[in-house]
N, CA, C and O atoms as a DFTB+ gen file, in Angstrom:
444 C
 N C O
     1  1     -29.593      28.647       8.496
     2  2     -29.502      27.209       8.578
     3  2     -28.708      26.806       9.806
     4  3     -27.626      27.299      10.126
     5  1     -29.401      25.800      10.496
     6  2     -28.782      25.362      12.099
     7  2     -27.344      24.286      11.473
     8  3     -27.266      23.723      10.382
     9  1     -26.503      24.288      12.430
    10  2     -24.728      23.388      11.909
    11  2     -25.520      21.970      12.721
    12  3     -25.171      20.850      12.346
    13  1     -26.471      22.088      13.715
    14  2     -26.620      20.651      14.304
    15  2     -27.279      20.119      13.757
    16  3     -28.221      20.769      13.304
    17  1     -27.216      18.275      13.369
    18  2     -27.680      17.598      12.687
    19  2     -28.711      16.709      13.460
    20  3     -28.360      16.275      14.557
    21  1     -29.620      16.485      13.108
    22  2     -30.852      15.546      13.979
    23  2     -30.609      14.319      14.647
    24  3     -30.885      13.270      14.066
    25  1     -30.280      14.312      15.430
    26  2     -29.956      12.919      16.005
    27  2     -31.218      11.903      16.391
    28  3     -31.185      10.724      16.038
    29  1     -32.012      12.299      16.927
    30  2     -33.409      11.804      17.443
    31  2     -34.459      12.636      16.726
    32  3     -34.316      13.813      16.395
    33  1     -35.786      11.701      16.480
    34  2     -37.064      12.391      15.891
    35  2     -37.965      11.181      16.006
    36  3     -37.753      10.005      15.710
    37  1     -38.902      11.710      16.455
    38  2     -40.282      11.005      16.880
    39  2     -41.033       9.667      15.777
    40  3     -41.661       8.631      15.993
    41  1     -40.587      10.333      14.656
    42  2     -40.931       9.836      13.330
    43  2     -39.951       8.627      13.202
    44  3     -40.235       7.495      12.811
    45  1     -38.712       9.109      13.621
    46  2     -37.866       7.964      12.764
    47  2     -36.889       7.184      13.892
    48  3     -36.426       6.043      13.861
    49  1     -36.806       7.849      14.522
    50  2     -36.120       7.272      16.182
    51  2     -34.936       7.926      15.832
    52  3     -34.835       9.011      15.258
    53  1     -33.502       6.730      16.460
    54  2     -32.478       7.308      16.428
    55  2     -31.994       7.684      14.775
    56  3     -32.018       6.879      13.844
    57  1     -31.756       8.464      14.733
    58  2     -31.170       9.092      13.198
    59  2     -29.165       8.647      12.906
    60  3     -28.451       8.946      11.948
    61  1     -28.886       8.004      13.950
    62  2     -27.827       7.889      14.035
    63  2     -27.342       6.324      13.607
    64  3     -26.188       6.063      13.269
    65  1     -28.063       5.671      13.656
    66  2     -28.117       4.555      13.354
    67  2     -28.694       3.983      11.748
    68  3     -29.907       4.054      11.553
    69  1     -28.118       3.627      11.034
    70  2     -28.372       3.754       9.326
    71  2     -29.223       2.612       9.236
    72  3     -28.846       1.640       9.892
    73  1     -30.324       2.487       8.555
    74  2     -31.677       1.482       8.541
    75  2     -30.980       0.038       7.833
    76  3     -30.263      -0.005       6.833
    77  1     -31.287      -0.732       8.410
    78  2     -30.701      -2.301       7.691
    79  2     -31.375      -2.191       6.637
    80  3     -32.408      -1.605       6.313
    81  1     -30.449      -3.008       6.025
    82  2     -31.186      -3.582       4.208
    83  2     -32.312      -4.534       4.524
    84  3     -32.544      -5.100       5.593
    85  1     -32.984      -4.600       3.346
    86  2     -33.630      -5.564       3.593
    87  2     -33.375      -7.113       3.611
    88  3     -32.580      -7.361       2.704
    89  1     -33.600      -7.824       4.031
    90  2     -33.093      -9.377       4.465
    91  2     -33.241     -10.070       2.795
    92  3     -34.112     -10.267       1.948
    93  1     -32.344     -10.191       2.918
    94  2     -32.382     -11.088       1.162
    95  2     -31.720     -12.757       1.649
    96  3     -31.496     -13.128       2.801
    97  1     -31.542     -13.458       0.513
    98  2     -30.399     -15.102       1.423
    99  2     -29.079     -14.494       1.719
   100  3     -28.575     -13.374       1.646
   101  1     -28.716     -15.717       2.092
   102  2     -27.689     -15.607       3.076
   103  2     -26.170     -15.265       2.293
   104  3     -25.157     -14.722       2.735
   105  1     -26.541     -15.929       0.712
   106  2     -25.756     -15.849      -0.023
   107  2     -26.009     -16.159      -1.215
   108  3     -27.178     -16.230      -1.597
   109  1     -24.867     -16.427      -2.114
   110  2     -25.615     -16.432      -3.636
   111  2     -25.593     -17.901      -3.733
   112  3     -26.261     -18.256      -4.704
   113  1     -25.234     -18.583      -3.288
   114  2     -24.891     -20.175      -3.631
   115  2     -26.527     -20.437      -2.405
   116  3     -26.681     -19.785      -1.373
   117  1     -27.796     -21.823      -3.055
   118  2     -28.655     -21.746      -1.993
   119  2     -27.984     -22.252      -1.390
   120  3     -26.789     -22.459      -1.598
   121  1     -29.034     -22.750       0.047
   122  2     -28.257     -23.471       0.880
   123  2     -28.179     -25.458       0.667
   124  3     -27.934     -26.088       1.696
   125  1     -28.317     -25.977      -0.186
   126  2     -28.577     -27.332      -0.336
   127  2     -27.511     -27.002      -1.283
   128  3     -26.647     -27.851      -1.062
   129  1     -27.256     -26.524      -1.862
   130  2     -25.862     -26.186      -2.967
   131  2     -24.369     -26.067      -1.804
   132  3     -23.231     -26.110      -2.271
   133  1     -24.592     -25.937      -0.490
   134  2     -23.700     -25.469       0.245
   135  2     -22.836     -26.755       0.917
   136  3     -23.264     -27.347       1.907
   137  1     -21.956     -27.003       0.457
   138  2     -21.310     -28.070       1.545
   139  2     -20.191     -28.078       2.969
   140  3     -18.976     -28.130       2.780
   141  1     -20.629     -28.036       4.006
   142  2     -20.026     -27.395       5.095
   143  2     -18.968     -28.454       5.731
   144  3     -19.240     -29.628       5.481
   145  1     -18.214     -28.304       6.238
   146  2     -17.155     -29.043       6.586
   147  2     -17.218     -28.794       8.508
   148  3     -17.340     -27.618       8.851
   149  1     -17.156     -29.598       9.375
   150  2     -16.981     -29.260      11.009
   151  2     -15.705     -30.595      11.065
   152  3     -15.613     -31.793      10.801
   153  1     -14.598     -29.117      11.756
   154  2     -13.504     -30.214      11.964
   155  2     -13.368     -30.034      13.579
   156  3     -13.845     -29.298      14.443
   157  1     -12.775     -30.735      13.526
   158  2     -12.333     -30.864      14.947
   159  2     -10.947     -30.271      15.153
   160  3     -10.157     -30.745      14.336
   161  1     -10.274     -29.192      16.164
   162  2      -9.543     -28.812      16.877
   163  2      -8.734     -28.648      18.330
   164  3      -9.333     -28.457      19.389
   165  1      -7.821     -28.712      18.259
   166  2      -7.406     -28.791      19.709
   167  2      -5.763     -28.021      20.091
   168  3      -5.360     -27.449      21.103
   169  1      -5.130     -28.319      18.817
   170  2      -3.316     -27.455      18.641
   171  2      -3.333     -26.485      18.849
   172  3      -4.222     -25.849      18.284
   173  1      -2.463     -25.783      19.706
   174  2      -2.484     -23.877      19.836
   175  2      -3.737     -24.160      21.197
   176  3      -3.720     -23.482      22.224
   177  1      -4.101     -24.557      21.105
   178  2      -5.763     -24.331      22.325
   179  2      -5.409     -24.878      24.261
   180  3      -6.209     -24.919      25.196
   181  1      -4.048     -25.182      24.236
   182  2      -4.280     -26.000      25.261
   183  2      -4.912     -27.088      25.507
   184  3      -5.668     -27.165      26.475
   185  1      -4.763     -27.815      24.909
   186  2      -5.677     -29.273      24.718
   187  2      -6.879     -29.215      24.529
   188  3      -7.394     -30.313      24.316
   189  1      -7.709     -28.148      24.517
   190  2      -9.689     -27.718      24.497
   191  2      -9.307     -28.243      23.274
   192  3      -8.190     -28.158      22.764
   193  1     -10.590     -28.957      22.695
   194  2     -11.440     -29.238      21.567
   195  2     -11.992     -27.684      21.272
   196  3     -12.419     -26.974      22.182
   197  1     -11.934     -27.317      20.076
   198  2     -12.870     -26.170      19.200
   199  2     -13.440     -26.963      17.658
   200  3     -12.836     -27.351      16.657
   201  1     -14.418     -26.964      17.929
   202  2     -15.268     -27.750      16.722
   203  2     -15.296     -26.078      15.255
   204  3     -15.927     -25.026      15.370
   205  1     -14.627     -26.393      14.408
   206  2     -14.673     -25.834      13.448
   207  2     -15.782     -25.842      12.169
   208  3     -16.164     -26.819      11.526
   209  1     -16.110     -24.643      12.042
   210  2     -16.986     -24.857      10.840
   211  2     -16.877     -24.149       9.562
   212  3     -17.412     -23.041       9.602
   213  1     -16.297     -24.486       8.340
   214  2     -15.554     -24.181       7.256
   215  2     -16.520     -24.289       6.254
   216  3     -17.524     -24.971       6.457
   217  1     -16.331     -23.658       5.119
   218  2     -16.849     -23.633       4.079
   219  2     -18.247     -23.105       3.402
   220  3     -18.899     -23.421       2.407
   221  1     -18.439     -21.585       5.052
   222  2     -19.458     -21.123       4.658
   223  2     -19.779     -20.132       3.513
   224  3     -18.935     -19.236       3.540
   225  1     -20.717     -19.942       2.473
   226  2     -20.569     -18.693       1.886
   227  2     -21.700     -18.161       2.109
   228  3     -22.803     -18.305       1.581
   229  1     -21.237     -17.395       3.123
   230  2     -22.038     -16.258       3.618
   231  2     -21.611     -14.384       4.177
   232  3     -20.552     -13.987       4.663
   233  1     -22.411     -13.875       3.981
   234  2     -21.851     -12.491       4.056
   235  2     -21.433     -11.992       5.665
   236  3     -22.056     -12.817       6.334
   237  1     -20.993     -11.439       6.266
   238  2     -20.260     -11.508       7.663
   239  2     -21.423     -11.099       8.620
   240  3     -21.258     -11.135       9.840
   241  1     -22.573     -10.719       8.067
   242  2     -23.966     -10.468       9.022
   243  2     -24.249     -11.788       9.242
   244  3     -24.524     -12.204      10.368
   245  1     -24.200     -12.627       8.074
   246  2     -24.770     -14.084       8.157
   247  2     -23.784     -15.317       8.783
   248  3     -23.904     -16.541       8.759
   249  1     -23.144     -14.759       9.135
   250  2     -21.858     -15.712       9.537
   251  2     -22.298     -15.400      11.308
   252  3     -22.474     -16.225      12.205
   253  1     -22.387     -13.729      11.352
   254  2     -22.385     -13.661      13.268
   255  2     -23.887     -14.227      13.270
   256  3     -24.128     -14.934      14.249
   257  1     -24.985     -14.046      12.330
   258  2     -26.146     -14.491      13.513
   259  2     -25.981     -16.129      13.567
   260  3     -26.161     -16.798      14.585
   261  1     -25.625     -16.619      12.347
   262  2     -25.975     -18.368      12.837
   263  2     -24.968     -18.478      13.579
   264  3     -25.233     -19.353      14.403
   265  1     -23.682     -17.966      13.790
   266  2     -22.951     -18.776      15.020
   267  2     -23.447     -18.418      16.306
   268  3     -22.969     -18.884      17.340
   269  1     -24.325     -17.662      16.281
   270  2     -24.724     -17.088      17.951
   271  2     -26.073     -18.258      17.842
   272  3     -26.329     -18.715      18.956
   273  1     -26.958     -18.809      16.738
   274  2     -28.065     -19.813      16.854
   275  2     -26.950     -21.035      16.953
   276  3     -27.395     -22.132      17.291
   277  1     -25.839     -20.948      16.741
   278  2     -25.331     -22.440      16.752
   279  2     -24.635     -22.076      18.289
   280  3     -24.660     -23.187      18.819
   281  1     -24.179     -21.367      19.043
   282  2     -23.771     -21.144      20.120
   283  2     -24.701     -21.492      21.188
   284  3     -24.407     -22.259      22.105
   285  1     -26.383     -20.630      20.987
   286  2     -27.011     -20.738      21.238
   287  2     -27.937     -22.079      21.928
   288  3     -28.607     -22.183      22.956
   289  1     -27.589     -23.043      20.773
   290  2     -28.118     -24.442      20.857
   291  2     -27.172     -25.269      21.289
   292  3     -27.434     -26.452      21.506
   293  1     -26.072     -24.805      21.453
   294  2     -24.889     -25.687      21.906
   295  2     -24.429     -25.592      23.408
   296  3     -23.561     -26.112      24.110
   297  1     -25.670     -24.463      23.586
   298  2     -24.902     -24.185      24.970
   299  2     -23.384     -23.514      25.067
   300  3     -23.162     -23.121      26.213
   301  1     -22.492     -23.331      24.317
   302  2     -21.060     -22.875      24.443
   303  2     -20.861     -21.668      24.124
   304  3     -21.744     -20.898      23.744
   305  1     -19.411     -21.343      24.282
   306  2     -19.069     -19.518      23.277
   307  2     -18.332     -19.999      22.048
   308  3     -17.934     -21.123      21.740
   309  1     -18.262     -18.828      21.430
   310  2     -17.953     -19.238      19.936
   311  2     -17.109     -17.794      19.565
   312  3     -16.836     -16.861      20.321
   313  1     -16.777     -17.982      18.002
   314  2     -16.082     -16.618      17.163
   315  2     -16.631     -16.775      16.060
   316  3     -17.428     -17.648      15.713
   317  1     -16.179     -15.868      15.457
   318  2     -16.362     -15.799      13.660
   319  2     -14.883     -15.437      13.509
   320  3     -14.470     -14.400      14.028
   321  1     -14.034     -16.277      12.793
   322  2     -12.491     -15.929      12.457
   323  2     -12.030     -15.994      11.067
   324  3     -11.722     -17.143      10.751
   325  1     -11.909     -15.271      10.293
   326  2     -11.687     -15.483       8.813
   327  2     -12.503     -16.234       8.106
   328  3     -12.052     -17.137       7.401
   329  1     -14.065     -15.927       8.204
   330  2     -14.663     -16.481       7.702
   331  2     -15.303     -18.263       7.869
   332  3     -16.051     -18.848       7.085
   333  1     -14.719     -18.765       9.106
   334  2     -14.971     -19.458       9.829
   335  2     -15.477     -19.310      11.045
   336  3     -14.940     -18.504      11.805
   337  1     -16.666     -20.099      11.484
   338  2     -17.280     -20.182      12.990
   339  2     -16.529     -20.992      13.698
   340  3     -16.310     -22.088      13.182
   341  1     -16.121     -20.801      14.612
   342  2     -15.456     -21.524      16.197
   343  2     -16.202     -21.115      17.185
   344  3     -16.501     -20.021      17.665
   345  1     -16.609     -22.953      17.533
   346  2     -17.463     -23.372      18.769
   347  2     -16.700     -23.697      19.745
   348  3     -15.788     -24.342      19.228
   349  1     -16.519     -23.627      20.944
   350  2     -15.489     -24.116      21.923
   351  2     -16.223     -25.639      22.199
   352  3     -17.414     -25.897      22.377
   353  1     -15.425     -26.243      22.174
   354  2     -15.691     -27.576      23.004
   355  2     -15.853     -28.909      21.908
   356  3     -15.071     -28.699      20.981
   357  1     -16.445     -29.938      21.743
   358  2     -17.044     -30.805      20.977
   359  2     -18.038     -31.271      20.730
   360  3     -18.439     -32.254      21.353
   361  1     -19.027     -30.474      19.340
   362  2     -20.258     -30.557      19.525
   363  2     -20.779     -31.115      18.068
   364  3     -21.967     -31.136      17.747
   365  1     -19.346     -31.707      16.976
   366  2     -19.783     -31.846      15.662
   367  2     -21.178     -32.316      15.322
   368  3     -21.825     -31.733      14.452
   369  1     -21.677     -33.388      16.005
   370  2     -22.647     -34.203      15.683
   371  2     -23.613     -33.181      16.147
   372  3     -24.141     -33.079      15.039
   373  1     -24.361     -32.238      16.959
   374  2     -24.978     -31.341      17.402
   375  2     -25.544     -30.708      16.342
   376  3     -26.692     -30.726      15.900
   377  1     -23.839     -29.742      15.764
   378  2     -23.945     -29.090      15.019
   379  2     -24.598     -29.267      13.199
   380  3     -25.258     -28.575      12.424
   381  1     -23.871     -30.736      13.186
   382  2     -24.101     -31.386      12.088
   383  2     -26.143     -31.689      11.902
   384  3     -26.752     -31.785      10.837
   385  1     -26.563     -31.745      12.912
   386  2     -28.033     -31.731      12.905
   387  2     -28.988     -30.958      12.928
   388  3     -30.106     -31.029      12.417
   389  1     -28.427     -30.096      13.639
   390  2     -28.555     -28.111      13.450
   391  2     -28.381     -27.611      12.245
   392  3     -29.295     -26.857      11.912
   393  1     -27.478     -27.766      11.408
   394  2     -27.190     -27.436      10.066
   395  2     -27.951     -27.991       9.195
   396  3     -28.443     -27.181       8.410
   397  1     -28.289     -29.269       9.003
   398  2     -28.610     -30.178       8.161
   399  2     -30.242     -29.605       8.119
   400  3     -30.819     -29.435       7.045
   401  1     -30.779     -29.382       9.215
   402  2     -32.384     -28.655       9.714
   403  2     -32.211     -27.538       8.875
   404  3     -33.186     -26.908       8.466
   405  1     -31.299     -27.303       8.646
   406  2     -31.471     -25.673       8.444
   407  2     -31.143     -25.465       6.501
   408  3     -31.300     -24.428       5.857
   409  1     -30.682     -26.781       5.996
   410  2     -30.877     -26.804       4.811
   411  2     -29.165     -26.849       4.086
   412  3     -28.827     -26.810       2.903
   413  1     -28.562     -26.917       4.997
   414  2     -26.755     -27.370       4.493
   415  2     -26.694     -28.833       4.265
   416  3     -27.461     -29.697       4.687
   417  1     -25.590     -28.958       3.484
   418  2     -25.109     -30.210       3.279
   419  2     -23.849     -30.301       4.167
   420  3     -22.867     -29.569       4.045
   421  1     -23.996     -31.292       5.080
   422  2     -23.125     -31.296       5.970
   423  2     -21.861     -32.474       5.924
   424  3     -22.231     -33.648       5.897
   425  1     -20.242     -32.163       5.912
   426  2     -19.973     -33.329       6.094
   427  2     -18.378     -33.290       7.605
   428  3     -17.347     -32.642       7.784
   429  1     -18.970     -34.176       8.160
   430  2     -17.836     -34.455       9.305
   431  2     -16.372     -34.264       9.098
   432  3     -15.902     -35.402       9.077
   433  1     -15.481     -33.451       8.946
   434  2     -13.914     -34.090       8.817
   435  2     -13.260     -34.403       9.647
   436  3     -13.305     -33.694      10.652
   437  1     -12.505     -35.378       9.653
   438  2     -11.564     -35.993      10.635
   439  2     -12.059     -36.943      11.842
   440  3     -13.260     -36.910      12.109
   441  1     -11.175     -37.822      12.619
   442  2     -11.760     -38.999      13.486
   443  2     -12.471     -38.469      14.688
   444  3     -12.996     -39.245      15.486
């Protein structure tokens, strides 16, 4: 018996890389059950605006791809930070229409 383990094979490609699950929702709550919160930020930042988005329940696969479609459409850079998305800049109303398309209940916090 060979000690090296298959890394590559014609059949299956890289062997090193473990096959994704299959795509199920995003979470257990649907998304019209979901009520999302975008606040507005600026303390700690140097005066930048970071448009916050709170109150997702979603699993941390589902958290990085929509902030890269909400980055994406916003034109800006972004994070995923404790379970919150941070957009740089001020884009609530953007975002709030982006979301709402996409089947969230969206609500604005703060002036």
């Amino acid at each position: 018996m060979s000690s090296y383990k298959t890394v590559w094979s014609s059949e299956r490609g890289d062997a090193r890389k473990a096959p994704s699950p299959p795509a199920k929702g995003y979470g257990s709550v649907p998304l019209r059950q979901q009520t999302v919160y975008l606040h507005r930020e600026s303390s700690g930042r140097g005066g930048k605006a970071v448009t916050l988005i709170k109150n997702l329940t979603l699993p941390a696969e589902g958290l990085k791809s929509l902030a890269k479609r909400i980055k994406q459409e916003c034109g800006a850079g972004g994070t995923v930070k404790d379970g919150t998305i941070e957009i740089q800049g001020e884009h609530r109303k953007q975002i709030a229409e982006l979301l709402s398309a996409l089947g969230y209940q969206v609500k604005i916090a703060g002036g």
